[in-house]
C-alpha positions as CSV (number, residue, x, y, z in Angstrom):
1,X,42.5,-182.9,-82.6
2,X,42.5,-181.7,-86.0
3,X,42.4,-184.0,-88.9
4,X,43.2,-182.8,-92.7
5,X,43.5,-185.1,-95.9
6,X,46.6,-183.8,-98.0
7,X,47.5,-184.4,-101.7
8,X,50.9,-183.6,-103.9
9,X,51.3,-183.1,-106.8
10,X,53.7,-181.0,-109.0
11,X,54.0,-179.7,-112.4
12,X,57.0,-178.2,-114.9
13,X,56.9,-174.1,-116.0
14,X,58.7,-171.4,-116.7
15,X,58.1,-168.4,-114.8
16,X,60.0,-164.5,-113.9
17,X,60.4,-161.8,-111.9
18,X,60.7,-158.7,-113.8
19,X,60.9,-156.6,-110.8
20,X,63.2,-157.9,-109.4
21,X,65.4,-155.1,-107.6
22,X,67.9,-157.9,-105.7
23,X,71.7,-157.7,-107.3
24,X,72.4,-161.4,-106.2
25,X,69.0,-162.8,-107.5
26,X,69.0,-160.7,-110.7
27,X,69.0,-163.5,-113.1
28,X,65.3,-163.9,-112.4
29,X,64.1,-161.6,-114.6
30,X,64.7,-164.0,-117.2
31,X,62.4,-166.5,-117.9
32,X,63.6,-169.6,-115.8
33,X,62.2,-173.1,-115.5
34,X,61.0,-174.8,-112.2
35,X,59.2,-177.9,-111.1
36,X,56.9,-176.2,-109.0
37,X,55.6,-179.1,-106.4
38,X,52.0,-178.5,-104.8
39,X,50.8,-179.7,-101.3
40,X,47.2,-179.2,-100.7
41,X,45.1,-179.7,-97.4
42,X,41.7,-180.2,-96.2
43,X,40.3,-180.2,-93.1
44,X,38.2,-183.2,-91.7
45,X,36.1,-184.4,-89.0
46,X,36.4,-188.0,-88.9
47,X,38.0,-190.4,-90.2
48,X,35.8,-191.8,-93.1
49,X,37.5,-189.0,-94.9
50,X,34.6,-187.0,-96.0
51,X,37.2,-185.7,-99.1
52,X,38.6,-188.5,-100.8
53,X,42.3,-187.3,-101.7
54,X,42.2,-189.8,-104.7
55,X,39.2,-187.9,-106.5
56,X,40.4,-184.5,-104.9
57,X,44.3,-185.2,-107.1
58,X,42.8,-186.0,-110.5
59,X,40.2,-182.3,-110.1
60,X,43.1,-180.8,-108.9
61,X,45.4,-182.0,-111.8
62,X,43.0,-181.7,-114.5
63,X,43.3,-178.0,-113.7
64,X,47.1,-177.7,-113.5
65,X,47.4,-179.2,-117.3
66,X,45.1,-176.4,-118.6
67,X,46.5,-173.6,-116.3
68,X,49.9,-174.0,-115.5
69,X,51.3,-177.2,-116.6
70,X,54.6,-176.9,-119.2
71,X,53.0,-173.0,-119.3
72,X,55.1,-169.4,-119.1
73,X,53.2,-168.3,-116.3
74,X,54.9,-164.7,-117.0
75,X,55.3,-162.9,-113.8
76,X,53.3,-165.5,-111.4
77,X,54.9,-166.2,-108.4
78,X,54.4,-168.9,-106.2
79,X,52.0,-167.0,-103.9
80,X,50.3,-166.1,-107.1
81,X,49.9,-169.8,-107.6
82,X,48.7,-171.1,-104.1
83,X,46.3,-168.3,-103.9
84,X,44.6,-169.6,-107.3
85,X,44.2,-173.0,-106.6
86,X,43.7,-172.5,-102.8
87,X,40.4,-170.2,-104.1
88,X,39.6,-172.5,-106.6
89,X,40.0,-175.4,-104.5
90,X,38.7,-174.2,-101.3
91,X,41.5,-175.5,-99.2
92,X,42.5,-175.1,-95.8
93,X,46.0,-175.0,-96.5
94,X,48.5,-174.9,-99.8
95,X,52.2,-175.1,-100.1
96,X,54.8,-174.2,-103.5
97,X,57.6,-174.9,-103.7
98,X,60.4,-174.4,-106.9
99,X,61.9,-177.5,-106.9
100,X,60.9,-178.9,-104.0
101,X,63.3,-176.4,-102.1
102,X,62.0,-172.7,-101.2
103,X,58.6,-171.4,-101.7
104,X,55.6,-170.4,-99.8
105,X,52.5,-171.5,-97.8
106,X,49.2,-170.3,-97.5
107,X,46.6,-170.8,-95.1
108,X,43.2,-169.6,-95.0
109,X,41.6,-167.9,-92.3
């Protein structure tokens, strides 16, 4: 059995896609707003929770509000994002979403 402790969080920006070659999607070269939401995992090995998620939140927050939060991230994308804090966070797992609809995961090797 494997055991991870998970946090969520989530954080306003604006962000675009200048490259964007898609006809349907091509409004997203313009600088567009999102609420970008953040789930973040670590694995375990008991349960007396060697990370405690609490602590784990407020590191990880204090970092979105001088990085990302209420930022133009430019051309950062969410993959650009997970792979950031998943680095800087060492986690074994990260999902973005815009808007708490469509985004990506990450996991680490």
């Amino acid at each position: 059995m494997k055991k991870f402790v998970t946090i969520r969080t989530q954080f306003p920006a604006v962000h675009c896609w200048p490259d964007c070659n898609i006809p349907s999607v091509g409004y997203l070269v313009f600088p567009h707003r999102h609420l970008f939401v953040i789930k973040m995992s670590w694995e375990v090995s008991d349960n007396n929770r060697q990370i405690e998620f609490i602590s784990k939140k407020q590191d990880v927050n204090k970092y979105i509000a001088k990085h990302f939060y209420d930022k133009d991230l430019r051309s950062m994308s969410c993959e650009d994002i997970a792979e950031k804090l998943l680095n800087r966070f060492n986690a074994d797992s990260i999902s973005v979403f815009e808007d708490g609809e469509n985004g990506c995961e990450i996991f680490k090797d």
